[in-house]
C-alpha positions in Angstrom: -33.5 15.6 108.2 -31.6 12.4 107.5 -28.3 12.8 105.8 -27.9 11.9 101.9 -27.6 8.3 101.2 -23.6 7.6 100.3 -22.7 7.0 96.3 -22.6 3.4 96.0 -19.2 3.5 94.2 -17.9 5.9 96.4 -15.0 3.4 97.9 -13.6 3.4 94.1 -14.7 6.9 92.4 -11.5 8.7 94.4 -8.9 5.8 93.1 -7.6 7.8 90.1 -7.4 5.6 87.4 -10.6 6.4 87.0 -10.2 9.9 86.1 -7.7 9.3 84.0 -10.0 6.6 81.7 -13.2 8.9 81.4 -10.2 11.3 79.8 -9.8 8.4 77.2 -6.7 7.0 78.0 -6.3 3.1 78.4 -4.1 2.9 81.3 -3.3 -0.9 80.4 -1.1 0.0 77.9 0.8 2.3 80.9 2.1 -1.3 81.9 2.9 -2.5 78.2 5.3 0.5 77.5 4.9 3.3 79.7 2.7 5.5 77.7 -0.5 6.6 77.7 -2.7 5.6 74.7 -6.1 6.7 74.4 -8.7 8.4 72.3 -12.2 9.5 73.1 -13.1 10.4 76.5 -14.4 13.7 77.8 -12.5 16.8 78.0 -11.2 18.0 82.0 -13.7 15.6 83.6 -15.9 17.2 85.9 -16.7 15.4 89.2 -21.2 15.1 90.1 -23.5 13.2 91.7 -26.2 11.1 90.3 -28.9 11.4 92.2 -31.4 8.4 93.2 -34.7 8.6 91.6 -33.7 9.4 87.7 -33.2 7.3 84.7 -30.0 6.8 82.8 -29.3 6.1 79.0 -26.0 4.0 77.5 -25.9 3.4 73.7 -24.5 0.0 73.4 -23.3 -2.9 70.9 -25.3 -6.7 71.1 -21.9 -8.0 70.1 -20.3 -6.6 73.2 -18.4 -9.2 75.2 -19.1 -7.0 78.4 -22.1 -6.7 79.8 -24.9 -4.0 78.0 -25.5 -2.5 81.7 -22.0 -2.8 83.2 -20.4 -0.4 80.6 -19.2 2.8 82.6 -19.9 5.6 79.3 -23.9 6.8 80.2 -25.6 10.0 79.9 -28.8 11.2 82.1 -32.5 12.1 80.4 -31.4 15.6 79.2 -28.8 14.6 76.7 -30.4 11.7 75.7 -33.4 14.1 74.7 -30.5 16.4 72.5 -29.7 13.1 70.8 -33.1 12.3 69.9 -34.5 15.8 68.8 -31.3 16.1 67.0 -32.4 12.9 65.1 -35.6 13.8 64.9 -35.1 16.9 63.1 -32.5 16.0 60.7 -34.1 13.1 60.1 -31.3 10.8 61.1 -31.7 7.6 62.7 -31.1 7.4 66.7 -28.1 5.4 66.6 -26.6 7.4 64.2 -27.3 10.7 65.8 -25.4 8.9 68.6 -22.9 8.1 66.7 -22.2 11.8 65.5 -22.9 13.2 68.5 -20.9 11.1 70.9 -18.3 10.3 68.5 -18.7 6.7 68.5 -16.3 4.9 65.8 -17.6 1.8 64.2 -14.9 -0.4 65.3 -16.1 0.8 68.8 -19.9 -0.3 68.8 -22.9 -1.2 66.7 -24.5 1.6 68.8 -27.4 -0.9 68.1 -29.2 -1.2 71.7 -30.2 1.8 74.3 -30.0 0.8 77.4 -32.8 2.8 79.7 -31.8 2.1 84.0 -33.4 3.8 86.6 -30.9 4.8 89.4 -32.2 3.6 93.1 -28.8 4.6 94.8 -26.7 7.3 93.9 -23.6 6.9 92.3 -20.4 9.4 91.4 -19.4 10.2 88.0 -17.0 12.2 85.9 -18.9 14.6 83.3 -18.2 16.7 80.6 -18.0 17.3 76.8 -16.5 14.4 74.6 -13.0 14.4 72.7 -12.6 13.2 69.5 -12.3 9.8 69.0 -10.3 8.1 66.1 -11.2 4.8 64.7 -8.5 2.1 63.5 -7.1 2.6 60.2 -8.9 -0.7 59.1 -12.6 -1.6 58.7 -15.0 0.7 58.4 -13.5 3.9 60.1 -10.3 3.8 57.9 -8.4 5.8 60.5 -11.4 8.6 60.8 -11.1 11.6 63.3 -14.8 11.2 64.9 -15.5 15.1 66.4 -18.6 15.2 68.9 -21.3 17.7 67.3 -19.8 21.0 68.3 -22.8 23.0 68.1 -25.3 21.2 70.1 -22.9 19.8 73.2 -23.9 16.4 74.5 -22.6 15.7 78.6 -21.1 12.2 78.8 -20.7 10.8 82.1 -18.4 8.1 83.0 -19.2 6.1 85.8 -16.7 4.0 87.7 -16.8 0.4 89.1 -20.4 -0.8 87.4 -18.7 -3.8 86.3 -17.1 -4.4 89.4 -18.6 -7.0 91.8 -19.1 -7.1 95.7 -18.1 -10.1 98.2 -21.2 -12.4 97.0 -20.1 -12.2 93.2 -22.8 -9.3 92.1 -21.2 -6.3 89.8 -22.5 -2.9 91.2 -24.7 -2.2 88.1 -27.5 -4.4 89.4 -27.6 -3.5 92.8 -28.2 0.2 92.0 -30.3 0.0 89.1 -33.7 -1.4 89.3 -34.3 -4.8 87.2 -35.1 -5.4 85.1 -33.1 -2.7 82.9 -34.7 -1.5 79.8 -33.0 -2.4 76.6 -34.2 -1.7 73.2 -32.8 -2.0 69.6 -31.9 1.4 67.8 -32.2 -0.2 64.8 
């Protein structure tokens, strides 16, 4: 029986700064002034394995300066279905049962595209049930606590290094999902 094909981020999933940002902190500002700020994020991050063979969903903005693929927030087809039954039945729209149930502040995202990708190499990630999230006290938010739906518990998974790119220039995101990626409005 041949042994189980490596993560493809698994030569960055150990560094970990990459535990401590799917908690929510933003370690840049570790450099600015020595403390932690952060919001959002999951609660004790759980390592797992994505396996090969599945598809992946990632709520995104079409204003985003980063790529809609190369984000690192994703969840796999099971939480994606809560999301949508959840809309479904309260008759919300998807990208604001999303919103609610990922606790997605506006300032963060239009939460106007879903990005479907299926996985062809496995990859690690950190799991678990979101944090709040507070918006900026400007704009639309006005300082809002955003709390993930408490009684219907959405997964997150934060994946590690999709943005980063190999030798020849290519971020990791499009060597392990298959293109082209799936992107629709949630409009």
């Amino acid at each position: 029986m041949d042994a189980p094909l490596a993560a493809a981020n698994a030569d960055v999933f150990d560094q970990p700064h990459w535990r401590v940002i799917a908690q929510g902190f933003e370690t840049e500002s570790w450099f600015e002034d020595g403390q932690a700020v952060g919001t959002g994020g999951i609660v004790n991050p759980e390592a797992t394995r994505l396996p090969a063979g599945q598809y992946y969903y990632r709520f995104a903005s079409s204003d985003s300066p980063r790529s809609l693929v190369g984000g690192g927030w994703w969840i796999d087809f099971e939480n994606f279905v809560l999301i949508r039954n959840f809309a479904d039945r309260n008759g919300h729209r998807l990208r604001d049962a999303a919103r609610l149930m990922l606790a997605l502040p506006y300032a963060w995202t239009r939460v106007n595209r879903l990005v479907r990708a299926y996985l062809q190499r496995p990859l690690r990630a950190w799991t678990g049930r979101g944090k709040p999230a507070r918006g900026p006290q400007g704009g639309a938010d006005r300082g809002a606590l955003w709390i993930p739906t408490q009684h219907i518990v959405v997964r997150q998974l934060y994946v590690p290094g999709l943005a980063l790119r190999d030798e020849s220039g290519r971020p990791l995101h499009e060597r392990v999902f298959r293109s082209p990626v799936q992107i629709e409005e949630t409009d």
